[in-house]
C-alpha positions as a Python dict, from the first residue, in 0.01 Angstrom:
ca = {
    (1, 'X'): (0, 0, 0),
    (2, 'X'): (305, 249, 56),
    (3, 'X'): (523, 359, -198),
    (4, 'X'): (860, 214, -270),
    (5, 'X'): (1145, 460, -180),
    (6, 'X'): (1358, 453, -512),
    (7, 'X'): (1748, 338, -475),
    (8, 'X'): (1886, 657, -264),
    (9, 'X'): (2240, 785, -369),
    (10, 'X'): (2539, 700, -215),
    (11, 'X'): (2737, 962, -11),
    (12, 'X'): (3105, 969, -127),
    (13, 'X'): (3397, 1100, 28),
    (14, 'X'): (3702, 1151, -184),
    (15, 'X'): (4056, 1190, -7),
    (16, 'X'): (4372, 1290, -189),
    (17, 'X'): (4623, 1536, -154),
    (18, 'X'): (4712, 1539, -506),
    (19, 'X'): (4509, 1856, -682),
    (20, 'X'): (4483, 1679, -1024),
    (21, 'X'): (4337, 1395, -888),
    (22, 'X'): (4106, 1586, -719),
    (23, 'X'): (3969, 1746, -995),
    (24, 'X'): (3964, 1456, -1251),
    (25, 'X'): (3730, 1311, -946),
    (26, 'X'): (3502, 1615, -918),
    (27, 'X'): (3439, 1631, -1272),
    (28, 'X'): (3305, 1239, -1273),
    (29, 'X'): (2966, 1163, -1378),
    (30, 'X'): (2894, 1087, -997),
    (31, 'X'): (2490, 1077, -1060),
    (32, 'X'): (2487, 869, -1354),
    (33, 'X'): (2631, 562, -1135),
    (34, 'X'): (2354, 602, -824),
    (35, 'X'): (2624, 852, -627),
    (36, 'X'): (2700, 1239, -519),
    (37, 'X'): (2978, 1363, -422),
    (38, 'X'): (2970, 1480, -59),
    (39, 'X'): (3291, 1634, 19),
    (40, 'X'): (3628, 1642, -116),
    (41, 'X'): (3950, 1653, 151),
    (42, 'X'): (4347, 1644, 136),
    (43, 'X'): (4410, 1488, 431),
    (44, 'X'): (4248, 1188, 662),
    (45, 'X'): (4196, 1435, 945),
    (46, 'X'): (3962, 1676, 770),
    (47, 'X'): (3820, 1348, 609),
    (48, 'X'): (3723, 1176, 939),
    (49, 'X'): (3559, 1475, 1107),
    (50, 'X'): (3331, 1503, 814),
    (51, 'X'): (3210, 1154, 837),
    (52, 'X'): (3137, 1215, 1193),
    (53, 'X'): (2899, 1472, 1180),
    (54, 'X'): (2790, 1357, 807),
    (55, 'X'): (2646, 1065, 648),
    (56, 'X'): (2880, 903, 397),
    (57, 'X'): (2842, 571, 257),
    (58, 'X'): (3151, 519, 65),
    (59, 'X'): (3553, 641, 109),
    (60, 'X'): (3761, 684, -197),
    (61, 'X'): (4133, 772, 0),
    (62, 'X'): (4458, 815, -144),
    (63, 'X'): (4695, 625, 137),
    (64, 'X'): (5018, 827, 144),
    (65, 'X'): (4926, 1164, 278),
    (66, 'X'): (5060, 1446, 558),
    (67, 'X'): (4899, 1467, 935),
    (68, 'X'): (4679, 1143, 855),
    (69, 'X'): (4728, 908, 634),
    (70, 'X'): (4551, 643, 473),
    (71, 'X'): (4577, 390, 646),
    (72, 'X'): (4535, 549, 944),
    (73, 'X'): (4168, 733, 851),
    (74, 'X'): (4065, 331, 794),
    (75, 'X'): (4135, 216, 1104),
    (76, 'X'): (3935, 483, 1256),
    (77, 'X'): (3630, 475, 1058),
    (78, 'X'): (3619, 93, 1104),
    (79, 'X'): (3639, 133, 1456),
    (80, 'X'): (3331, 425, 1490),
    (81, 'X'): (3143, 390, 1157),
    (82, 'X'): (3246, 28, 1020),
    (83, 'X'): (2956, 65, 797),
    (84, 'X'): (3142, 279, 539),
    (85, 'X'): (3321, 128, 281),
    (86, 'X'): (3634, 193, 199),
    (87, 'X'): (3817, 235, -129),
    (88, 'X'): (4203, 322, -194),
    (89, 'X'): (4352, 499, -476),
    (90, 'X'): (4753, 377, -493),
    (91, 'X'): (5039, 438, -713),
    (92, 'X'): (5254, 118, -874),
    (93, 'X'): (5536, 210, -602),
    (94, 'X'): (5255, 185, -352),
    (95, 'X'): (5116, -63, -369),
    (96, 'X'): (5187, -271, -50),
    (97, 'X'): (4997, 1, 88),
    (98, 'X'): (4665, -109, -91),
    (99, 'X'): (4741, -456, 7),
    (100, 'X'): (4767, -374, 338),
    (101, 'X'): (4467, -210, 336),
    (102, 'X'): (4240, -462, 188),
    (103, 'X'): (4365, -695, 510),
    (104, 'X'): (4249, -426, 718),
    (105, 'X'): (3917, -428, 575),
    (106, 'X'): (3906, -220, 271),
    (107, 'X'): (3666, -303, -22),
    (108, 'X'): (3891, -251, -306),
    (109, 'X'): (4175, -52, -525),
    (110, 'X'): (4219, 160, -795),
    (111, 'X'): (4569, 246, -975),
    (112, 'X'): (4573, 579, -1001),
    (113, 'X'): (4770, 565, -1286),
    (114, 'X'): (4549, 369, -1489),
    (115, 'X'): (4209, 499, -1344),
    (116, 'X'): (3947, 574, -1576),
    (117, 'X'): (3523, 562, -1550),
    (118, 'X'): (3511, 231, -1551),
    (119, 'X'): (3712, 156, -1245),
    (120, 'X'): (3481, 411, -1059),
    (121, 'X'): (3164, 250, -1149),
    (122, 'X'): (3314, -31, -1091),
    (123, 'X'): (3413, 27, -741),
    (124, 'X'): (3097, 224, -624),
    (125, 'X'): (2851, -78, -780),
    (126, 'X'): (3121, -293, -547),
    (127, 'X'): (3019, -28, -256),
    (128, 'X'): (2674, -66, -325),
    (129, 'X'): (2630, -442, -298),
    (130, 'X'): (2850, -429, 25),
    (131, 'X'): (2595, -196, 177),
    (132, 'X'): (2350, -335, 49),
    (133, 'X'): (2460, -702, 213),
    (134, 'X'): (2534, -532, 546),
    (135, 'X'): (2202, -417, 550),
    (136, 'X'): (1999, -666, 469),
    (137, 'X'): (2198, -921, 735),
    (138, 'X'): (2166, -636, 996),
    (139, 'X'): (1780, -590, 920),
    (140, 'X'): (1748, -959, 893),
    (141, 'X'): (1910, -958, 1267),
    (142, 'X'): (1670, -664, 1393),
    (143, 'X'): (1349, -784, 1254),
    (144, 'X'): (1383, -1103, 1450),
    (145, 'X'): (1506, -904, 1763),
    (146, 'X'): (1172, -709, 1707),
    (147, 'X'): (940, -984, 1616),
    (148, 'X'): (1072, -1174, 1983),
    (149, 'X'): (1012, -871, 2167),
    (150, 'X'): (679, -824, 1999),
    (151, 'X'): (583, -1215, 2069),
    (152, 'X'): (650, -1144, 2440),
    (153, 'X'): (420, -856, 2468),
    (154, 'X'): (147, -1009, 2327),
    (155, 'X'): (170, -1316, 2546),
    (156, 'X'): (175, -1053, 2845),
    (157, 'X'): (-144, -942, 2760),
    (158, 'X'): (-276, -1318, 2693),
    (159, 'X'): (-461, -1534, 2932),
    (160, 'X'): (-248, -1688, 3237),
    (161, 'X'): (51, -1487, 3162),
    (162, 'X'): (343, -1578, 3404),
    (163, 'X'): (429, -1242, 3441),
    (164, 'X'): (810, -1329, 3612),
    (165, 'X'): (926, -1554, 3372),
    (166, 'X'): (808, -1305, 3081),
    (167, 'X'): (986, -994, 3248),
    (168, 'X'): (1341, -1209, 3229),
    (169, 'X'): (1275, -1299, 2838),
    (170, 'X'): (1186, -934, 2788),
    (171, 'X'): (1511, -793, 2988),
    (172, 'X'): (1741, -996, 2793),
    (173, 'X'): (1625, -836, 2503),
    (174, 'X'): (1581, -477, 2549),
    (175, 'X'): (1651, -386, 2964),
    (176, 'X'): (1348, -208, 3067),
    (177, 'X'): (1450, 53, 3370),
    (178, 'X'): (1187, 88, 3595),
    (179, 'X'): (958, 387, 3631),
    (180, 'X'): (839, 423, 3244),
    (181, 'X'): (601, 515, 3001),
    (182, 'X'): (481, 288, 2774),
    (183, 'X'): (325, 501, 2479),
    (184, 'X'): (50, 309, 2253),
    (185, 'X'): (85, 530, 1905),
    (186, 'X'): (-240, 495, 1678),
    (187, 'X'): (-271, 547, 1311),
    (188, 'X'): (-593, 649, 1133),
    (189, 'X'): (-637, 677, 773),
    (190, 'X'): (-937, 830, 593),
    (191, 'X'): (-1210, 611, 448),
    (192, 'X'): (-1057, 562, 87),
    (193, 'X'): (-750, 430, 234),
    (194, 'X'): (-688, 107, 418),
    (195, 'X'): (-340, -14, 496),
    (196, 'X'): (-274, -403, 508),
    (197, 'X'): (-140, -458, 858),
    (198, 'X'): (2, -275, 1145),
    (199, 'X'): (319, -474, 1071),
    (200, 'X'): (355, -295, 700),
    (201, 'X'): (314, 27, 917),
    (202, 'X'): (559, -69, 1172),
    (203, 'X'): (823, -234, 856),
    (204, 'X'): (838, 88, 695),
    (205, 'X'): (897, 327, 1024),
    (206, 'X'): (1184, 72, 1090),
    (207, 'X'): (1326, 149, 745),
    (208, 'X'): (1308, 519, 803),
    (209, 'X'): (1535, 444, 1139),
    (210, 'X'): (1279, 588, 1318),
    (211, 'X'): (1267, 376, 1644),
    (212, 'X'): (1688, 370, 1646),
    (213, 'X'): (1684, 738, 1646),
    (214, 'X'): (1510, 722, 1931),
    (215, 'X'): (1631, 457, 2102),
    (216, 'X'): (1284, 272, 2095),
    (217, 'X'): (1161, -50, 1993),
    (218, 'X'): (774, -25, 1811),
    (219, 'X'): (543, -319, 1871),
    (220, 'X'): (260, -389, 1637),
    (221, 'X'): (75, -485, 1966),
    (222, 'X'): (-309, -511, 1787),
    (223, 'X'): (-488, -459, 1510),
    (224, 'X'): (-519, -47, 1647),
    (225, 'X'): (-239, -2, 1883),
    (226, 'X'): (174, 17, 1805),
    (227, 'X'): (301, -4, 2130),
    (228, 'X'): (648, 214, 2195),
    (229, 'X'): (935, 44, 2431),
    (230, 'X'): (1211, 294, 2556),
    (231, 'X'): (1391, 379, 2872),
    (232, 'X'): (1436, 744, 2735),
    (233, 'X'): (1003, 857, 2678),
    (234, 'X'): (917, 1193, 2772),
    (235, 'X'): (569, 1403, 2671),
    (236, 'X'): (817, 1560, 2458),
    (237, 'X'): (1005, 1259, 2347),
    (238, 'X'): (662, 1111, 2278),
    (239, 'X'): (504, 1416, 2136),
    (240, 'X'): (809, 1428, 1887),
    (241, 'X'): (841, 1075, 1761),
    (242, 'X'): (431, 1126, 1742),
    (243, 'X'): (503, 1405, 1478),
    (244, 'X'): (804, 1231, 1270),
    (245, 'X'): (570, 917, 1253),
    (246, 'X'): (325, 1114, 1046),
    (247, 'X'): (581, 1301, 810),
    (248, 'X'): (758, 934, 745),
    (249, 'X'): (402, 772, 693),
    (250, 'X'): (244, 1059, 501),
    (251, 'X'): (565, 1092, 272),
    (252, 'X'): (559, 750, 217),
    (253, 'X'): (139, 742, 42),
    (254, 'X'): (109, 749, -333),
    (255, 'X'): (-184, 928, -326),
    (256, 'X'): (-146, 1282, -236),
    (257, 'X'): (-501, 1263, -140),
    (258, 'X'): (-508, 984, 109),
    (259, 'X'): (-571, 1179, 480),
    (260, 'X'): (-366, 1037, 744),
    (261, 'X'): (-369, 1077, 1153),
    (262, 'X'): (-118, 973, 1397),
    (263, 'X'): (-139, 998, 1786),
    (264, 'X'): (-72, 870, 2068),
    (265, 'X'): (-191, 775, 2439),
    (266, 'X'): (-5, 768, 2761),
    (267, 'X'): (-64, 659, 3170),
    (268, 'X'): (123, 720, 3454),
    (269, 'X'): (519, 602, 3457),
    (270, 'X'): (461, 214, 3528),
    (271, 'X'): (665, 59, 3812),
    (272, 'X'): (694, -338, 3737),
    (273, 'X'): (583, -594, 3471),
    (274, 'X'): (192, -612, 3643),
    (275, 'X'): (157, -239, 3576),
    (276, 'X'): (247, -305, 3246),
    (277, 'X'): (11, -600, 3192),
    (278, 'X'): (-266, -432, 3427),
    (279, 'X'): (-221, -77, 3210),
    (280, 'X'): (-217, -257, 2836),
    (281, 'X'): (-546, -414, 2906),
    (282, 'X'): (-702, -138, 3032),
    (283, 'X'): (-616, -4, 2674),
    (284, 'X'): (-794, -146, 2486),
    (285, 'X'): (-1050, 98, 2565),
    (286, 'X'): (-885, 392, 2439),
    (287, 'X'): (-861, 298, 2063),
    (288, 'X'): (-1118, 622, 1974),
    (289, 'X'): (-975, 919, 2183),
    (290, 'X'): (-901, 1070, 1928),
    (291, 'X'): (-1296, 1099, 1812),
    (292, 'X'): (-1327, 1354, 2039),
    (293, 'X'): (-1037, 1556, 2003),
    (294, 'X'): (-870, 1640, 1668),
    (295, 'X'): (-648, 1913, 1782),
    (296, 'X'): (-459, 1669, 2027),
    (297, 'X'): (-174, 1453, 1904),
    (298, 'X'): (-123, 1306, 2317),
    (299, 'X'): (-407, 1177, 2522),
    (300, 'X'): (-412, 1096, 2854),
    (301, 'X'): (-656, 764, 2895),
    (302, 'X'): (-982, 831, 3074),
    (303, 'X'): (-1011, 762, 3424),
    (304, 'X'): (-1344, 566, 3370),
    (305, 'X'): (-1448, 310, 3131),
    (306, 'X'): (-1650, 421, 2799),
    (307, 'X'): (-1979, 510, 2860),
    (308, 'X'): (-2330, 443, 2655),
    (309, 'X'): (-2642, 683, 2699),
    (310, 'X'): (-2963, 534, 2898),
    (311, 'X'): (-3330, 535, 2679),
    (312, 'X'): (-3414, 797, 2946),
    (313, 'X'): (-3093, 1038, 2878),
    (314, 'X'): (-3121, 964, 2469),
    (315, 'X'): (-3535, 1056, 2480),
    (316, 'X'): (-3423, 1368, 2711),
    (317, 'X'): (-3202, 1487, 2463),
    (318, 'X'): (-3476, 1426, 2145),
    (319, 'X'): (-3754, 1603, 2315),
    (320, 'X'): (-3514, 1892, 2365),
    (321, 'X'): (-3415, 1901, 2037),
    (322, 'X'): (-3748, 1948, 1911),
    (323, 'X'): (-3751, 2286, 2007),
    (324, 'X'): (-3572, 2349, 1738),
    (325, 'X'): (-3696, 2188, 1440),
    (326, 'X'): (-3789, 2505, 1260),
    (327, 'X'): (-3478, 2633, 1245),
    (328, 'X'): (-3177, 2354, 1144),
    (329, 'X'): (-2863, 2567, 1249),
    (330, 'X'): (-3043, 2630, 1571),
    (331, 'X'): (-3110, 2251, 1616),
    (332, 'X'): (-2760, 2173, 1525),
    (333, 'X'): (-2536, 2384, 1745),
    (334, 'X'): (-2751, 2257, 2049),
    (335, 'X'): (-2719, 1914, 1938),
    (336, 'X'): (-2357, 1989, 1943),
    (337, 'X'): (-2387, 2188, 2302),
    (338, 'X'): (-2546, 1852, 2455),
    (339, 'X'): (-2314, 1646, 2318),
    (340, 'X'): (-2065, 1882, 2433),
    (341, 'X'): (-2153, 1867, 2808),
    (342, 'X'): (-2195, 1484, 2840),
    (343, 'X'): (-1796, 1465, 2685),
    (344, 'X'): (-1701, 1709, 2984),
    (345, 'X'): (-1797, 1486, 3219),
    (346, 'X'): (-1759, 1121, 3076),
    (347, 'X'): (-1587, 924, 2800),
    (348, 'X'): (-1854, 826, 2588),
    (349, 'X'): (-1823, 526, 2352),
    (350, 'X'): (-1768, 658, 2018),
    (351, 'X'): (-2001, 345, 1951),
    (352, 'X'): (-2228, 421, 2112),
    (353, 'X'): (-2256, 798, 2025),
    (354, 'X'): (-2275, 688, 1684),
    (355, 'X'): (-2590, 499, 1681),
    (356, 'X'): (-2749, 715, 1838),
    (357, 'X'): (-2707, 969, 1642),
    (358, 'X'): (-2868, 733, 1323),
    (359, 'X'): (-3120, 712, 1603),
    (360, 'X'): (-3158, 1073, 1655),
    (361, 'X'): (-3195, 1160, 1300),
    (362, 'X'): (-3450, 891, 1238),
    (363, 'X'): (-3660, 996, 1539),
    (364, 'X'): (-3692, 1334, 1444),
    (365, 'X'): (-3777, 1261, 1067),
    (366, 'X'): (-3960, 998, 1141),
    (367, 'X'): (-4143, 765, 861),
    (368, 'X'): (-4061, 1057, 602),
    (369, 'X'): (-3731, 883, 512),
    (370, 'X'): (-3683, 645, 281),
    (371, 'X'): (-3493, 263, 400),
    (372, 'X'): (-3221, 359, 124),
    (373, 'X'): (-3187, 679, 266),
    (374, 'X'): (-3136, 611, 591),
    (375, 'X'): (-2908, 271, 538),
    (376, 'X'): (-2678, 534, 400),
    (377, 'X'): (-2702, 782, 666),
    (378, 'X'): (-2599, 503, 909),
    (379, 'X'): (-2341, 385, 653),
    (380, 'X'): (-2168, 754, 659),
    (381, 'X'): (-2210, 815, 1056),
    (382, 'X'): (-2048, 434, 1152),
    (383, 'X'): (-1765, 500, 924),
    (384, 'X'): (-1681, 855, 1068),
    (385, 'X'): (-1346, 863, 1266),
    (386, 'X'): (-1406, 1190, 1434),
    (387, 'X'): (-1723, 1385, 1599),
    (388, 'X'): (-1722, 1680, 1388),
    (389, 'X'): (-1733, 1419, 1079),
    (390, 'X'): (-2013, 1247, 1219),
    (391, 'X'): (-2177, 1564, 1243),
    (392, 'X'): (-2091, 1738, 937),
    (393, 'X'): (-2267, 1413, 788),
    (394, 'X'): (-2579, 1470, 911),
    (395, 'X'): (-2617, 1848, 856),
    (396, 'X'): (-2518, 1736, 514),
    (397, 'X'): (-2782, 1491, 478),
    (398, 'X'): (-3042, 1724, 670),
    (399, 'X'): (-2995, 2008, 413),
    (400, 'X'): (-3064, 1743, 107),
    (401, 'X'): (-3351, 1595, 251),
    (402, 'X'): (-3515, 1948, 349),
    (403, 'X'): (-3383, 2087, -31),
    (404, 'X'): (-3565, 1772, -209),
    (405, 'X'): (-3916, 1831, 88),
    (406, 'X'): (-3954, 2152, -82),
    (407, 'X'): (-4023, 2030, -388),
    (408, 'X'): (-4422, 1991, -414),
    (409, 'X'): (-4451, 1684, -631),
    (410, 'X'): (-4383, 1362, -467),
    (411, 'X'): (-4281, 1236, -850),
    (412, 'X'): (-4031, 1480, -877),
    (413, 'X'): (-3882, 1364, -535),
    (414, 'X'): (-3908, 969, -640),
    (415, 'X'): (-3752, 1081, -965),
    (416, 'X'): (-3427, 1226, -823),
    (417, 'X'): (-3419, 986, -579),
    (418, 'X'): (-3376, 748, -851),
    (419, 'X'): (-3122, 948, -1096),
    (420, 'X'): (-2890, 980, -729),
    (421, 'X'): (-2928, 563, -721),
    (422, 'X'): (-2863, 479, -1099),
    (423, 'X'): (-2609, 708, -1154),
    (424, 'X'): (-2368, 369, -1251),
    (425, 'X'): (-2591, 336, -1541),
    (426, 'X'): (-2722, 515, -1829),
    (427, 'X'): (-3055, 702, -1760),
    (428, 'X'): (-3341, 805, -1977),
    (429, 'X'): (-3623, 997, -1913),
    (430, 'X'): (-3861, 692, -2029),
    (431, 'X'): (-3696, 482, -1795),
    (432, 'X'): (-3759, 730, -1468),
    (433, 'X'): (-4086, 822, -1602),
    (434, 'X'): (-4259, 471, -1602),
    (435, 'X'): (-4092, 441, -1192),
    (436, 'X'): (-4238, 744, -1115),
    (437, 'X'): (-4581, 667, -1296),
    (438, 'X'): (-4602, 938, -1544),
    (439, 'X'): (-4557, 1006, -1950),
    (440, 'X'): (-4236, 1094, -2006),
    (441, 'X'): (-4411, 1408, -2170),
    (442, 'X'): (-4542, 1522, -1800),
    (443, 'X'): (-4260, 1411, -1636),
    (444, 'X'): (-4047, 1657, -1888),
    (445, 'X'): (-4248, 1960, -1813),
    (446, 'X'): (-4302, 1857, -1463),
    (447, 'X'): (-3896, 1767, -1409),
    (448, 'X'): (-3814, 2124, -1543),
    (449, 'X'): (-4073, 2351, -1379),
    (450, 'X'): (-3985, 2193, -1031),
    (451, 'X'): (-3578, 2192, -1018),
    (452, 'X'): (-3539, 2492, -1311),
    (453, 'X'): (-3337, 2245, -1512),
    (454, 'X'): (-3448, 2002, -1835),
    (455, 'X'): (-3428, 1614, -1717),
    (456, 'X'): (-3122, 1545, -1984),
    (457, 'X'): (-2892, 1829, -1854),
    (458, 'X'): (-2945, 1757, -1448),
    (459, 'X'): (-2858, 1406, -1531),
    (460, 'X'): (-2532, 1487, -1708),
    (461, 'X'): (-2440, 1769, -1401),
    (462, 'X'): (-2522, 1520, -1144),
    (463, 'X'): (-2343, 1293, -1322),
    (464, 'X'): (-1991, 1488, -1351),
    (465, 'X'): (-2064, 1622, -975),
    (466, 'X'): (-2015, 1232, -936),
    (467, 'X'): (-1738, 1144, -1165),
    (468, 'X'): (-1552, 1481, -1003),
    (469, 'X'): (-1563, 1329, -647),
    (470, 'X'): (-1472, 988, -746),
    (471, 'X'): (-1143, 1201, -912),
    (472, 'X'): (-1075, 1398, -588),
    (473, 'X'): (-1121, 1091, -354),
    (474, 'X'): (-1046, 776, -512),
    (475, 'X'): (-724, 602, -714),
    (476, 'X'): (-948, 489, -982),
    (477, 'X'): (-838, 615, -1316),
    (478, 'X'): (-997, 815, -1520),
    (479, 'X'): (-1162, 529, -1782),
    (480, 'X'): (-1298, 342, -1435),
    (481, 'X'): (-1448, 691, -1351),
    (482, 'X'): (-1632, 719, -1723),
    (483, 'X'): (-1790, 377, -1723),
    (484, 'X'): (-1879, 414, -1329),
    (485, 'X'): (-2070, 681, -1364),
    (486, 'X'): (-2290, 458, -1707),
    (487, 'X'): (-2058, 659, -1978),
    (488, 'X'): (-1829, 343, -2104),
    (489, 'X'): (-1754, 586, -2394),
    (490, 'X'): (-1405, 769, -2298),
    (491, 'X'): (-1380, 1031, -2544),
    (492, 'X'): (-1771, 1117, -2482),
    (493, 'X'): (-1740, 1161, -2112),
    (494, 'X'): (-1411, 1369, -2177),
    (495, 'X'): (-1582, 1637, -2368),
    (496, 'X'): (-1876, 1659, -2144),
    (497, 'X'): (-1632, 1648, -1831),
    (498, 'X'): (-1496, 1983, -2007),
    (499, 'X'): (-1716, 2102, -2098),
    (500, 'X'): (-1894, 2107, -1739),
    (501, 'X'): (-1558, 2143, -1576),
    (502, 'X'): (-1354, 2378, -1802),
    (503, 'X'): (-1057, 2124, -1786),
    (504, 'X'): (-1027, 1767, -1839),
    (505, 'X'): (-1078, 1464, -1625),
    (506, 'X'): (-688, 1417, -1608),
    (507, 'X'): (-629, 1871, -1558),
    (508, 'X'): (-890, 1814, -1255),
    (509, 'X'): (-724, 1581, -1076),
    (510, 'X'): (-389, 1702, -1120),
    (511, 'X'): (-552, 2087, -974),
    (512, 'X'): (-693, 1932, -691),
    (513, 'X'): (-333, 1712, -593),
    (514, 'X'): (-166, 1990, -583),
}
C-alpha cells in the first residue's frame, strides 16, 4: 500500500592530496552511477571529522598523505562507523599500501595511474552491494530481535501470563528501567484508504530508522495499537516521535489525497511488569480518543471506562431538540452543546454515540425517510473517525432531505431519488418516467418547472458532480471513472467532463493534488 522509496544515492567522500586527482574526481559523472559527491579533503583528518557529523556511505582515499594518512583514517572509521566502505587509490610504487589495506578491511583498489570511468563504477557498484549485504543481514538480525520482543508482549497481555518468567525474556532483550512510560501510538487513515497490517506500518517506520533514532523499539501490539518500548520517553520525546511518525508515513502514500492521523496515548510512569500487563489491558479501551479531540496529538486515557447513553438520557435529549426543528442551524449547534456537556464529564463510547445519532436523525424525521436513505445515513455516521465528521454528515444529509421536501410533487422527489441511485448506469427519461408513474411528456415539463433544469442536462451535471468526487477521492483512473458513472464511452465523457468542468478529467485531478 506504501510507496517504494527509489534506490537513494550514495554519499562519497574523496581523499587525496594530489590537486589533479582531485579534480579529474570532481568532474566524474557521480549521478549517472547512483552517487553524489559529498565532500572532497586532502588529508584523513579533515576526512574523518566530516564523516562524523555527516552521512557518507563510501571512502575513496589516497593512502600516502601528511597529518593522517591512509591507512590510518581506515582504522578509525572501522572502529566508529564500520559501515562505510572503503576504497584506496595507490600508485605502482605503492602498492603494498593497498594490500595492506584490503587486510584491514578495505573493499577494493584503484591504480591511479590507470584509473578511468570504468574503475569508478566499478568500485561504487562494489560499494553498493557491500551496503546493500550489510544491511539486509543487519535488518534480517533486527526484525527477528523485534518480532521476539513483539511475541512477548502479546503473550503478556494473553490469558495466564506468568508475568516473572516473561519480564526475564523481555530484559534480555531490550533492559526495561523501571519507572516508564509505555506510549500506545495509533494510526488512522481516511475512508478511501486502508493499509494491510500494522506490521507494513511498523516495517516501513523501521526502514526510516525511526525507532533507532530514538532509542525505541515499536510493537505492532493489535490490530489499532503500536506499542512504543524505551527507557528514554518523555511528553516531549513522545510528542516528537508522534510528529516524525506522520511526516515518514504521510511521505511514504502514493496518493497525495489519502488523509492520514497519527497519535498517541499515555498513563502514569509504570513501576513493574503487572503495571504493564494491568495498564495494556485497560487499553484497549482507548482505541477512539481521538474521536473527540482532533487538535490533540497526546491523550491521557480516561479515568473511567467508555460510557453508553440510557433510553431515558437519549429521549431527554430528542424532546429537547425538538424545540428546534424550525430552524436547522439552531437545532444543530444545540445538538452539538449537549453532546458537548456529556464529553465534559464522561468518555462516551464513540459506539455508542454513533448509533445514536442514526437514532436521533431517524426519530426526528420519522417515517418521512426512505430505507435507502437512511441505510446510508448510518453507513456515513459508523464510518466517521471523528465527531465533527459524524456531524458534518448529518447536517449534510439534513440540508438534502429538506432541499428535495420543498419540492411539491412527490414524483419529482421519487424521480431524483432514482437518478442519485442509478447514476452507474445510463438514464433516460422513459426509464424514470414509467418508476415514477407518469408520461415521459409530463414528467419533462413537470422535471423542469420543479428543479429549473431540463431532465437530460441535471442528469449529465449530477453525473460529472459524481465522476468529479470519485477524481478527488479515489485512485481509480480516469476510464474506471467514465464507465462508473454509465458513460463506457471515454472520449464522450471527456468532452462533457470539459465542458462542465472547463478542464479535463486528467487537468482536474492534477488541480486538486496539488
Amino acid at each position: 500500500m506504501f510507496s517504494q522509496a527509489g534506490t537513494k544515492p550514495l554519499h562519497v567522500v574523496v581523499v587525496d592530496d594530489e590537486r589533479p586527482i582531485l579534480d579529474e574526481l570532481r568532474l566524474f559523472g557521480w549521478q549517472e552511477c547512483g552517487a553524489e559527491l559529498s565532500g572532497v579533503f586532502t588529508n584523513g583528518a579533515e576526512a574523518l571529522d566530516f564523516c562524523i557529523d555527516n552521512e557518507v556511505n563510501v571512502i575513496i582515499s589516497d593512502v600516502v598523505m601528511p597529518t593522517m594518512n591512509g591507512l590510518e583514517l581506515l582504522e578509525r572509521i572501522k572502529n566508529i562507523a564500520p559501515h562505510i566502505q572503503f576504497i584506496v587509490l595507490t600508485c605502482h610504487e605503492s602498492f603494498r599500501y593497498a594490500q595492506e589495506a584490503l587486510r584491514s578491511g578495505a573493499l577494493d583498489y584503484i591504480v591511479k595511474a590507470n584509473m578511468n570511468d570504468e574503475d569508478l563504477v566499478s568500485a561504487i557498484g562494489k560499494a553498493r552491494a557491500a551496503i546493500e549485504e550489510t544491511s539486509h543481514i543487519q535488518n534480517s538480525i533486527e526484525e527477528k530481535h523485534q518480532k521476539e520482543i513483539t511475541a512477548l508482549f502479546r503473550q503478556l497481555i494473553g490469558p495466564d501470563a506468568d508475568c516473572t518468567a516473561i519480564q526475564k525474556a523481555i530484559q534480555r532483550l531490550f533492559p526495561l528501567k523501571f519507572p516508564l512510560y509505555l506510549p500506545l501510538f495509533y494510526v488512522r487513515f481516511t475512508d478511501e484508504f486502508v493499509p494491510t497490517t500494522q506490521q507494513e506500518i511498523v516495517s516501513l517506520l523501521y526502514e526510516s530508522n525511526l525507532p533507532k533514532r530514538f532509542d525505541s523499539e515499536l510493537i505492532p501490539l493489535s490490530r489499532k495499537q503500536l506499542l512504543g518500548i524505551s527507557n528514554c520517553w518523555t511528553r516531549e520525546r513522545i510528542e516528537a516521535y508522534i510528529l516524525e511518525m506522520q511526516r515518514v508515513l504521510a511521505d511514504s502514500i502514493p496518493y497525495p489525497e489519502i488523509g492520514i492521523h497519527v497519535y498517541g496515548s499515555i498513563g502514569q510512569p509504570l513501576q513493574d511488569i503487572h503495571q504493564i500487563r494491568h495498564y495494556l489491558l485497560a487499553s484497549r479501551k482507548w482505541d477512539d480518543l481521538f474521536f473527540f479531540d482532533q487538535r490533540k496529538i497526546l491523550f491521557e486515557p480516561p479515568e473511567s471506562a467508555p460510557v453508553s447513553l440510557s433510553e431515558e438520557e437519549r429521549q431527554a435529549i430528542l424532546e429537547q431538540c425538538k424545540e428546534h426543528l424550525g430552524d436547522p442551524r439552531s437545532l444543530f449547534a444545540f445538538l452539538q452543546e449537549q453532546l458537548d456537556n456529556i464529553n465534559k464529564n464522561v468518555f462516551w463510547d464513540p459506539s455508542d454515540l454513533k448509533r445514536f445519532l442514526v437514532w436521533w436523525f431517524t426519530a426526528l424525521l420519522g417515517r418521512r425517510i426512505t430505507l435507502d436513505r437512511m441505510a446510508k445515513i448510518s453507513e456515513k455516521i459508523n464510518h466517521s473517525q471523528t465527531i465533527d465528521e459524524a456531524i458534518d454528515s448529518l447536517w449534510y444529509f439534513w440540508l438534502q432531505y429538506t432541499a428535495e421536501q420543498s419540492l411539491q410533487h412527490p414524483e419529482i422527489r421519487r424521480a431524483l431519488e432514482l437518478i442519485n441511485k442509478h447514476l452507474d448506469q445510463p438514464i433516460t427519461l422513459q426509464f424514470i418516467a414509467k418508476q415514477v408513474g407518469l408520461s415521459s411528456h409530463y414528467l419533462s415539463r413537470l422535471f423542469h418547472a420543479e428543479t429549473g433544469k431540463p431532465f437530460n442536462q441535471y442528469v449529465i451535471e449530477a453525473k460529472m458532480q459524481r465522476a468529479a468526487k470519485l477524481l478527488r477521492e479515489s485512485t481509480m483512473k480516469v476510464y474506471e471513472v467514465s464507465d462508473s458513472i454509465g458513460i463506457p464511452n471515454y472520449r464522450y465523457f471527456a468532452a462533457l467532463f470539459k465542458k462542465h468542468w472547463g478542464m479535463t478529467p486528467i487537468d482536474y485531478r492534477k488541480n486538486v493534488m496539488k
